[in-house]
N, C-alpha and C positions, 0 to 999 in steps of 0.2 A: 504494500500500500504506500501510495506518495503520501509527500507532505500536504497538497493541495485536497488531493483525494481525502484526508484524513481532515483537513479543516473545513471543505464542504460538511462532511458526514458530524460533527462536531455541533458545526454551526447549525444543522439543522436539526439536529435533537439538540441542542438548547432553545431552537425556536419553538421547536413541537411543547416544551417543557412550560415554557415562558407563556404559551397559547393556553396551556391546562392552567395553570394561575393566573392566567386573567379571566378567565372563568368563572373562578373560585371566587375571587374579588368580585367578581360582577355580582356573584349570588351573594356575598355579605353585602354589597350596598342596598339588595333589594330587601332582603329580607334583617337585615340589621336592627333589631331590638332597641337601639338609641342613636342620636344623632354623632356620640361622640365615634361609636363604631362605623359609621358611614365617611367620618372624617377621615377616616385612619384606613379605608378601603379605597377611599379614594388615593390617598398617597401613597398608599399600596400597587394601585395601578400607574402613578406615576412612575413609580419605580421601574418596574414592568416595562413600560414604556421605552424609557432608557434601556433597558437590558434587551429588548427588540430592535432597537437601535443600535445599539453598540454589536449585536449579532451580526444585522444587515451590515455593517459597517464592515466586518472581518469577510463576509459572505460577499462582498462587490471588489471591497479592499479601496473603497471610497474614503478617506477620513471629513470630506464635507458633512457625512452623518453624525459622526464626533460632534461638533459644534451645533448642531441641532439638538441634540442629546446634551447638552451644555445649557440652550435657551429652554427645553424643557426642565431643567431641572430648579434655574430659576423661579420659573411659573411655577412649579408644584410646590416647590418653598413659600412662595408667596401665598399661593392660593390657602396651604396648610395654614399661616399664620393669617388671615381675614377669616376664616372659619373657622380658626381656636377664638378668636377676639369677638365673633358673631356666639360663640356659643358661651363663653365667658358672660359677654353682655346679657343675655338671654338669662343666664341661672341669675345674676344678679337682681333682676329686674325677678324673677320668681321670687328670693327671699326678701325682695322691700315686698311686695305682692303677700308673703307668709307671717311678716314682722306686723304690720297693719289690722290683721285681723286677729 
């Protein structure tokens, strides 16, 4: 087996891997019992994301995906920290809401 032969095959059972986990992710944000669990599947799938990228990356032998995979990970940072700070707000706002009555 070549080297190439051996990083196609590689690269594409980590792709097939990375497709089963974003699956999984998909079914906790559906079914996710609180908001903080749907937070944390969504960053989940950020992650994911990256790691599809950075596959596709070794699978072309492109590194323009690298940097894609760089501004996604920005946005998943960001987005995580507006929906810890949304969900922060929110329980605050519940115990002035519990403290009142």
């Amino acid at each position: 087996m070549t080297a190439s032969a051996f990083i196609d095959l590689t690269s594409l059972i980590a792709l097939i891997i990375l497709g089963i986990a974003l699956l999984v992710s998909l079914v906790r944000i559906v079914i996710g019992p609180s908001i903080a669990d749907r937070v944390l599947a969504l960053d989940l799938m950020t992650v994911i994301a990256m790691g599809f990228i950075g596959a596709i990356a070794v699978r072309t032998g492109l590194t323009l995906y690298l940097d894609i995979a760089i501004a996604l990970a920005l946005l998943g940072f960001l987005a995580t920290v507006a929906l810890a700070r949304y969900i922060l707000r929110r329980g605050l706002k519940v115990d002035a809401a519990m403290e009142l009555q």
